[in-house]
Structure formats: C-alpha cells, structure tokens
N, C-alpha and C positions, 0 to 999 in steps of 0.2 A: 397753554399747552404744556403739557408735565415731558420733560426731558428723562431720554433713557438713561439709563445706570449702565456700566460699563459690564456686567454680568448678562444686561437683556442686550445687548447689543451684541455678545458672543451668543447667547440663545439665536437671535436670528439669524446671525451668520452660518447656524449650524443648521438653519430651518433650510434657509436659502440653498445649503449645499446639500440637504439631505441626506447628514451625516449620520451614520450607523452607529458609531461609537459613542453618540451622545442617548441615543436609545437608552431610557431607563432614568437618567440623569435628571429630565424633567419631560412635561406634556407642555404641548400649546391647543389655545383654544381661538376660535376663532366666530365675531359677534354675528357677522351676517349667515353661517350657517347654522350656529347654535352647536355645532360637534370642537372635541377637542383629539388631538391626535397625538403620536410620536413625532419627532425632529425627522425620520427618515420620511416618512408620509409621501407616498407619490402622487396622492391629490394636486391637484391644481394649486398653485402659490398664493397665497393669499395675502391684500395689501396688509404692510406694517403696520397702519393704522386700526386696523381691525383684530388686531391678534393682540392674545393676552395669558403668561405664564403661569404654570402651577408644577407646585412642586410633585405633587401625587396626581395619582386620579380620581382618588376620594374628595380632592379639594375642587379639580375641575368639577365633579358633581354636584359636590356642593354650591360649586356658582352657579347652575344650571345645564352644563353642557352632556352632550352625549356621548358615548365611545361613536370616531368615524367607524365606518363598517369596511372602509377601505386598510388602515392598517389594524384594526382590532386593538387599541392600547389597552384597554382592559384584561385583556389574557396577553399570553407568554409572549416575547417577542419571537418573530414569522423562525429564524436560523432555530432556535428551541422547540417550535412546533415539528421542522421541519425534519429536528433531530430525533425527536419524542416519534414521530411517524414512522421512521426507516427502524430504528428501535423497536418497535409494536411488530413489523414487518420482519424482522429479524427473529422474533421470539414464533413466530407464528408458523416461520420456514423451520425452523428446529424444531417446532409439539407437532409439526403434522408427517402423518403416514407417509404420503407422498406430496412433494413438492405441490405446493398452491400456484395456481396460473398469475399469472402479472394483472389478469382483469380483475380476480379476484383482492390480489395485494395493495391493487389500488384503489381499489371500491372500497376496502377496511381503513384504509387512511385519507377517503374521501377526495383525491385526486383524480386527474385522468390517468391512463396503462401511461401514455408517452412524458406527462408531466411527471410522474411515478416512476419510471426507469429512467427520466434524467437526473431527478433526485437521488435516490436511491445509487445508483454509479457516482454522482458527484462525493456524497457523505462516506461510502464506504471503500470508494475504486474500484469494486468490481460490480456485475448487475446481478440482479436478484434472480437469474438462473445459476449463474456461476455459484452464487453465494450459497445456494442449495446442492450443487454438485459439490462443491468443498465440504457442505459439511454432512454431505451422504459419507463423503470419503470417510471424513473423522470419526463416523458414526460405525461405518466398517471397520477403521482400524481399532476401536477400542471393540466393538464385538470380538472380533482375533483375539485379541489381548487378550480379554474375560474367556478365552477357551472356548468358544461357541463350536457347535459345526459349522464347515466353510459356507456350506448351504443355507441354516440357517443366518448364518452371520450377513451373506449376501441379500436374502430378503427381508431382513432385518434393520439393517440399513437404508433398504428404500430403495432397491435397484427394483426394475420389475421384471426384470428375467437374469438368468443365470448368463445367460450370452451377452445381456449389456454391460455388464460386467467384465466378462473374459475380455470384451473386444478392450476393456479400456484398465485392464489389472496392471500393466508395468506401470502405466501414467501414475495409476493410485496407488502401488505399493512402490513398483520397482523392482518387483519379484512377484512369482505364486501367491495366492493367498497363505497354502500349506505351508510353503518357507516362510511368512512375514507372520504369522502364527509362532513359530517356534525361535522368533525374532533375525528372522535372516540368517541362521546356525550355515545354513550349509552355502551361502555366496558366498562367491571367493573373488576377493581382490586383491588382486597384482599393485604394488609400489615398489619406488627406490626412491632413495635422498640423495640427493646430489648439491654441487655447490654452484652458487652465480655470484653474477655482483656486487648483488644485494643481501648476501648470507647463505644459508641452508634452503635449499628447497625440498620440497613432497610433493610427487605426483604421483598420483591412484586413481588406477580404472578399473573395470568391471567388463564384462563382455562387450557391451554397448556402446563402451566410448569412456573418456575420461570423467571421471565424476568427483575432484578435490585437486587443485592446485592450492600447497600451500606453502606461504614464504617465512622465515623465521631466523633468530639467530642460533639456536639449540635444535639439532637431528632429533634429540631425543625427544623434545619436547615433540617436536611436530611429529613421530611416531605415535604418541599418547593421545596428539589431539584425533588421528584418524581415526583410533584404538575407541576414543570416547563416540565419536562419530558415528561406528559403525560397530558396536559394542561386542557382537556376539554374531559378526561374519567371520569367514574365515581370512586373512593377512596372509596374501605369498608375497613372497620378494619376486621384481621382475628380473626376465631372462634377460638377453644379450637382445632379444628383439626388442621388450620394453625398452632395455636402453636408449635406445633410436628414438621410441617418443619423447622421454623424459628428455635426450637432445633438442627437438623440438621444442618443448614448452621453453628449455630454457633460451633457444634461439629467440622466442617470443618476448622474453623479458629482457636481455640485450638486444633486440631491435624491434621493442616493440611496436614500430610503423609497417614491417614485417609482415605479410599476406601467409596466413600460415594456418589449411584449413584444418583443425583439430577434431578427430570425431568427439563428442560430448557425451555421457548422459546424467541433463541436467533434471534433477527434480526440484519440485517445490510448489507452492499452493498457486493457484490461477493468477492472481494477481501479481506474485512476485518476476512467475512468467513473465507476464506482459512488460514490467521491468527492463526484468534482464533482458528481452528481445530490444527493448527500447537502447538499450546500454550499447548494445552492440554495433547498434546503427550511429553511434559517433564517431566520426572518422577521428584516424591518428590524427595526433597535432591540434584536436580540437576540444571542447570543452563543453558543459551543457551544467546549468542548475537544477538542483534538486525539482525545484517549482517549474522549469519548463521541461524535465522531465512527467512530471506529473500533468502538466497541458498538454503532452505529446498522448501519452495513452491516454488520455481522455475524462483523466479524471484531477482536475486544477486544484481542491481544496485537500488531496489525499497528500501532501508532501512532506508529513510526517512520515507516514506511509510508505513512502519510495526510500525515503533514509533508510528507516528498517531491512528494507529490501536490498538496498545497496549492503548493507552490514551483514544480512545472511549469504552472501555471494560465497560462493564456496570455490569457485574456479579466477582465481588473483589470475589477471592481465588477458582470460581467454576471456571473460567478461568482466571489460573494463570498468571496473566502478572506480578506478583511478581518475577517470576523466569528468567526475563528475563535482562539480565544486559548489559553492556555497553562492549566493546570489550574487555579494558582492566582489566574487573572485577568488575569495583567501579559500587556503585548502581546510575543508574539514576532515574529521573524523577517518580515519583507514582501518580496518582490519588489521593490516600487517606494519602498520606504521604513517607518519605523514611524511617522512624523512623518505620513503621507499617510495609513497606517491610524487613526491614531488623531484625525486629522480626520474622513472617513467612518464612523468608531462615533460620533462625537460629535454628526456631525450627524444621523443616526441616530435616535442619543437623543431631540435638540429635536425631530424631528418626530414 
C-alpha cells in the first residue's frame, strides 16, 4: 500500500473540509464514480481510498475522468459565474428602454426570480429594482446636465410618466428638475462655523432639514469644502435663529449620548440610505462592524460597500459613522479624523 505524501494529505484535508480557497489549486477524482471534481464539491465524500489528485483538468481527462455536473470544475468557479451573471444583468438594466422584470433578469442568467434576487442583492447590496431606479436617476441627471428639455430629459431616462417623476424629484435631485439643470444656481443654504471640542465646526441646511455637518481644524477650509459640495447654490450665513441649531448639533458632539431630534435632508443613492438608516439604529455607547453592518441590511458580502458609504457620510455624529469599527475592534478610517472618533466613542462610554 503506497503511503500519502504530505501535500496529498493537505489535499484531503481540504477535500474533507470543502474548502473554497483551495478551488483552482488542484481537482480530485474519484475511481468508483469515474468524475473528478473541485476541493469545495458538495457531492457526497468519498472514501480516501478511492480518490486520486491532478493538478489540471486536462490531466484528470487525460486519466479518463469526467467533469462532476455537480460543481462544474471544467468552467469558471460558481462565485465567478455568479459574478459574470449579476454583471450581464447589470449591463442589460442600463441598454434597456424601461427597466426589465426580475422574471425576465433571471430567465437571462438562467436562475430562478427568487435565486436571482438573492444573488443579485448579495453581489451588489442593493436589488435589481433598486439598481434600475438609481440608474434611471443617473440617467436623468446627465439628460439635465446635456441641456435636454425637462420633459424630454424625464422620458428619456425611463420614467413612464411625468407624474412619476414629480412625485419622487426632491428624492432624485433635491431640488426641481429646472434648478438642478442650471446646477442648483438658485438653492440657498444657510450655515455658520462655530467652535467645539473637537475644533471648528460647519453646519448647513436647506429648507428641509440639515444637509452637512462638518468637523475640522480650519473655518476656512470647511467653508470651501461646502463651497465644493454644493458648487453653484447659493451660501447665506445663518440668523440668530440658525444659531440655535448649530447650538444643537454642537450639543450633539459634546454629548453625544444626547437624544437630540435634528431635522435632516439626507441625500444619496439607495443603498447608502439603507446604511445610514442602519448607522443610526446603533445605540450610544455601542459599537457595530463594518460586516455586520452589511448582515444587518441585508446584504453580507457588500462590506466593502458599507465603508464607502460610511466615508460619504456628510452629516458627522447626526449619523454616527463614528460608531462603527473594524471587526477586530480597532478604530478605522474617519472622515474628520480617528483622534475625533475615538473621543465621541469614549465619550459615549462615560455616559
């Protein structure tokens, strides 16, 4: 009886565990069914005795064996297909007139609608209705941009009436379509800079609600960053009544365990929504990772995804992205600093 080699003895270790990451590295094949498969394989385990390594699948061929029809080792591994599909699906919601039905999206990528929207949500974090309304919107805002008429520009983009539209134009501009045409010239936002704790702050609203809390060490600077923000609205200083807010927010940042309800208007694409609505549901004092943020809305593999989103945060401490850490605890990456997060968790703490 010929003894294993200490390389086939981690093959099987990795057979036994069906381990993913070995995927690609080598095939096994196996005598009594005549197929040879991936290390991940969910087939049925087959005795030690019976299995037998190849480094390709040219070579398994060459011994005689088959591709199993259960992992497919001959084509792409399943995460690459699966990418390659939502990919296909993606290109197919951007070339068409109007949005494609979920029967249809999944019939082209040969899945069922419900295996296909769980995909699809897992890969991208949002679902492929969403992902068609975000990029109706994008597809409006550059019609605007190229000058279009508003009318044209609205059926242009793929709304199907001018009313579906109005009902949902602050969501998607945040303005008129006529003012977000002429790049927001005529909205006017109220700010002041004031000082806290933690340096200079900027708070700036809009009729709606506040729409930029931001912390820095330079007035100036944070006046430019709103200035680049909002390039070609109009900038008023607030009255004695903003005042009172900008009190507020900064009540928010010296105690921010603080119950302090702030009117908002937050924009931003579907997904980073779902986020920041996640962000907020973490109570003072407590803590969340990136990855079980990303398990909370619903989408586990997008936690790349949720970083970005925590980085686009435009409103510091009204949506805590301070509270969200790195798996292993340590603070990552801040907007306005990790020196300024990790005072706001601390203070947190004591209270």
């Amino acid at each position: 009886m010929l003894t294993a080699t200490p390389i086939e003895d981690r093959r099987w270790a990795a057979v036994v565990a069906r381990d993913r990451a070995a995927d690609g590295e080598f095939f096994y094949s196996v005598r009594t069914t005549g197929v040879y498969c991936r290390p991940s394989c969910a087939a049925r385990q087959p005795r030690r005795e019976n299995v037998g390594f190849h480094e390709t699948t040219a070579e398994a061929e060459a011994a005689g064996f088959r591709p199993c029809r259960r992992c497919r080792p001959n084509e792409a591994p399943l995460a690459e297909r699966h990418a390659e599909a939502v990919t296909a699906a993606c290109r197919m919601i951007e070339a068409a007139e109007t949005p494609p039905t979920l029967a249809g999206l999944a019939r082209a990528a040969g899945l069922s609608p419900h295996h296909f929207h769980r995909l699809f949500k897992a890969v991208t974090g949002v679902t492929p209705r969403a992902y068609a309304a975000a990029h109706r919107d994008r597809r409006l805002r550059e019609e605007l941009a190229a000058d279009a008429p508003v009318t044209a520009a609205i059926y242009g983009a793929g709304f199907g009436s001018s009313s579906r539209f109005y009902e949902r134009a602050d969501q998607v501009l945040g303005m008129s379509a006529k003012r977000y045409r002429r790049g927001g010239e005529t909205a006017q936002i109220r700010f002041a800079v004031g000082e806290c704790s933690l340096g200079a702050i900027l708070v700036a609203a809009t009729d709606k609600g506040v729409c930029a809390i931001l912390l820095g060490e330079d007035p100036d600077r944070l006046v430019r960053d709103l200035q680049d923000r909002f390039s070609r609205a109009e900038l008023v200083g607030g009255d004695a009544g903003f005042e009172a807010l900008v009190a507020q927010v900064v009540g928010l940042v010296e105690r921010p365990a603080a119950q302090v309800d702030l009117p908002l208007d937050v924009r931003g694409t579907a997904f980073q929504q779902r986020v920041w609505q996640a962000l907020r549901q973490i109570k003072a004092g407590e803590t969340a990772s990136y990855a079980e943020i990303a398990a909370r809305i619903g989408a586990p593999k997008a936690v790349r995804a949720v970083a970005q989103a925590c980085a686009a945060n435009n409103l510091a401490v009204a949506i805590p992205c301070h509270r969200v850490v790195r798996t292993d605890g340590a603070l990552s990456g801040y907007a306005w600093g990790v020196e300024r997060k990790q005072a706001l968790l601390e203070r947190e703490a004591a209270a």
